[in-house]
N, C-alpha and C positions, 0 to 999 in steps of 0.2 A: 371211762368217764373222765373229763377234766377237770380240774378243782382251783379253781381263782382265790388265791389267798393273798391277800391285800399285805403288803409289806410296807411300812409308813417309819420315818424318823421318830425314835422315845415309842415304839412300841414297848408293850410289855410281852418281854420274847416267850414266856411261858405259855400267854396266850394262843401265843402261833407255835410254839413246836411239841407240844403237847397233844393236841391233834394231829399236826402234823407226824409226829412219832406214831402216833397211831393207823392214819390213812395210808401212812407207807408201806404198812404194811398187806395193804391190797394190791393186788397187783393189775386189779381192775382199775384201780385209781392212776390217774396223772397228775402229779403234784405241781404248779406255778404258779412260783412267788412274785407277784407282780407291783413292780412301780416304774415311778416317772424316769427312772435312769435306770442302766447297770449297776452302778457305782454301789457299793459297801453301803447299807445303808445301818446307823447304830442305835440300840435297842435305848432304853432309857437310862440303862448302867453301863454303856460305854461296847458292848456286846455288837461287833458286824457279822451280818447276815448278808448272802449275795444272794439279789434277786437275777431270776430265772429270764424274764421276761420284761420288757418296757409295757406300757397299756397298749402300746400301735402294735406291739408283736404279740402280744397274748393270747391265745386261741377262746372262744366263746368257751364257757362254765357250765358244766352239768351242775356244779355245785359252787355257790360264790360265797365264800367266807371272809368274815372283816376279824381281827383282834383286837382287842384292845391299849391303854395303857396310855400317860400324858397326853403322847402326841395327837389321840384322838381329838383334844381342843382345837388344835389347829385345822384340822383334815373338814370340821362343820360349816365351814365357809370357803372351801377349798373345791372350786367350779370342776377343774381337770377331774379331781378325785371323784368328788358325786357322780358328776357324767359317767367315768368308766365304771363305776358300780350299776349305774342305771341301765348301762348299755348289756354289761355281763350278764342284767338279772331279767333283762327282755326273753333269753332263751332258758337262761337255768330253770333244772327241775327242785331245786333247793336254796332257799336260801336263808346264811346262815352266820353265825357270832356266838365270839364269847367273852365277857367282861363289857365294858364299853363300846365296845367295836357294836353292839346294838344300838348304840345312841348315833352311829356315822351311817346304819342301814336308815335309822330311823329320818334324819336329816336330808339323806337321799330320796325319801318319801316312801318308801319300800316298806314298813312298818305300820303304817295308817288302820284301823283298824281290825289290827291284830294284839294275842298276847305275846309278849315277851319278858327277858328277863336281864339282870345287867348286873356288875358290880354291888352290892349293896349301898355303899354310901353317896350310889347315882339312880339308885331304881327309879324313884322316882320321878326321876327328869324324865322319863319316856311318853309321861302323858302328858308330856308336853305336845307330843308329836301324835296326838290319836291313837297311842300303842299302851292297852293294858298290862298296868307292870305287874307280875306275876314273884313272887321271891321263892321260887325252887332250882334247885342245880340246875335243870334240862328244863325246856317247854317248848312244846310242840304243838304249833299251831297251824294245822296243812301243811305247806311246803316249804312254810320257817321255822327253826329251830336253832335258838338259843343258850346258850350257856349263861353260866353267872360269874363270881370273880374268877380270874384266875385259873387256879388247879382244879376249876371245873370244865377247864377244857376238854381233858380225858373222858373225862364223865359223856361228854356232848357227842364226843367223838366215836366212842365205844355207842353212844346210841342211836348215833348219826348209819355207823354199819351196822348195828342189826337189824335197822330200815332196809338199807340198800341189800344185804348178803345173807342176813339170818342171825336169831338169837346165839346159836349152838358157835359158829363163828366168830361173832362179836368175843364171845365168854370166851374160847379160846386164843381170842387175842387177849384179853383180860389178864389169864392166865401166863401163856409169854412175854408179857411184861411187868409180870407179880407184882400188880395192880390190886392191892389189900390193904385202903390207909387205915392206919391205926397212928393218928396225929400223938406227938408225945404228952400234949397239953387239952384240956378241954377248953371249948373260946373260941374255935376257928370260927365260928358265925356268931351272928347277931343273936342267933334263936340259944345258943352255948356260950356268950360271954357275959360276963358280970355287968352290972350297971357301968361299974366305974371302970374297966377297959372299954366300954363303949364310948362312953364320955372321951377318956383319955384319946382314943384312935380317933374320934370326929374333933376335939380339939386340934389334933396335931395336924389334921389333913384338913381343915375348914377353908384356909383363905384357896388352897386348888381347889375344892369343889364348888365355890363361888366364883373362881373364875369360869368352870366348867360349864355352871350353871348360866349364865352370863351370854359362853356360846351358846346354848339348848335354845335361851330365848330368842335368841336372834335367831339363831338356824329356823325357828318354831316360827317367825316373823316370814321369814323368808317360802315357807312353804305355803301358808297362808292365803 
């Protein structure tokens, strides 16, 4: 099976190789990292990743996955990008995101009504786009399936295989990757942080997710 994983400038690279770390290790799976060039393209902390494939050379997607991370603002009004996700997701039997990279399916129009689920301090942008936003790690809706921020890409991915291969499998990649969070701090989510780190984290991050916001509507105009 071939796996279309969208490679974009100011990703957030956990998105993408945290699955990635995981579907590698099927051997049923064919991993490529696809963008508009070869060239190094860098993560949002300065991190180059080398994509695999340009969109003209990319083979069609059993499965097309977006990540998230800044650069997703950009990619909502970005015709080349849409199209080659529209095109990949004409044949895939999956289609798939984790973190905001659900807001770039959505944009694409691939999302319409459907649930999904996103970063927490953008879920709600999805119903922008006719996509019920859902706030759990994984969700699965037919033949989409979603992650949320970040270090739930593992999570997505490990669920993403015991779809395709089997429960007993999945767990055993689990296991080879001693995949056992136990975070040092309580807080990683909304539903576990205090009032006032929530406060404090949607202050410190407000003016990007109004500008993020900003693209939603337009992309959301644009679909329309």
């Amino acid at each position: 099976m071939n796996v279309t994983m969208l490679l974009y400038p100011r990703l957030t690279q956990l998105d993408l190789t945290g699955p990635f770390e995981v579907m590698a290790r099927y051997s049923e799976l064919r991993l490529h990292l696809a963008w508009k060039s070869l060239d190094p393209v860098r993560d949002a902390n300065g991190l180059a990743i080398l994509p695999t494939h340009t969109f003209e050379t990319c083979p069609p997607g059993d499965i097309v996955f977006v990540p998230g991370g800044p650069g997703q603002v950009d990619l909502m009004d970005d015709a080349e990008t849409l199209d080659f996700l529209r095109d990949q997701a004409r044949t895939a039997s999956h289609i798939t995101s984790v973190c905001t990279g659900s807001l770039v399916l959505a944009a694409a129009g691939l999302l319409k009504d459907r649930k999904a689920t996103c970063h927490w301090t953008s879920l709600d942008q999805l119903a922008l786009f006719g996509v019920t936003p859902i706030a759990e790690r994984v969700v699965i809706d037919g033949n989409v399936m979603t992650g949320a921020g970040v270090t739930s890409g593992i999570d997505f991915a490990l669920s993403l295989c015991a779809q395709l291969f089997g429960e007993e499998r999945a767990k055993m990649t689990q296991l080879g990757m001693e995949y056992d969070p136990q975070p040092p701090f309580p807080g990683g989510s909304p539903r576990t942080a205090s009032d006032a780190s929530l406060t404090q984290a949607m202050e410190a991050i407000r003016p990007f997710i109004e500008k993020r916001l900003r693209a939603s509507l337009e992309a959301a105009k644009r679909l329309s």
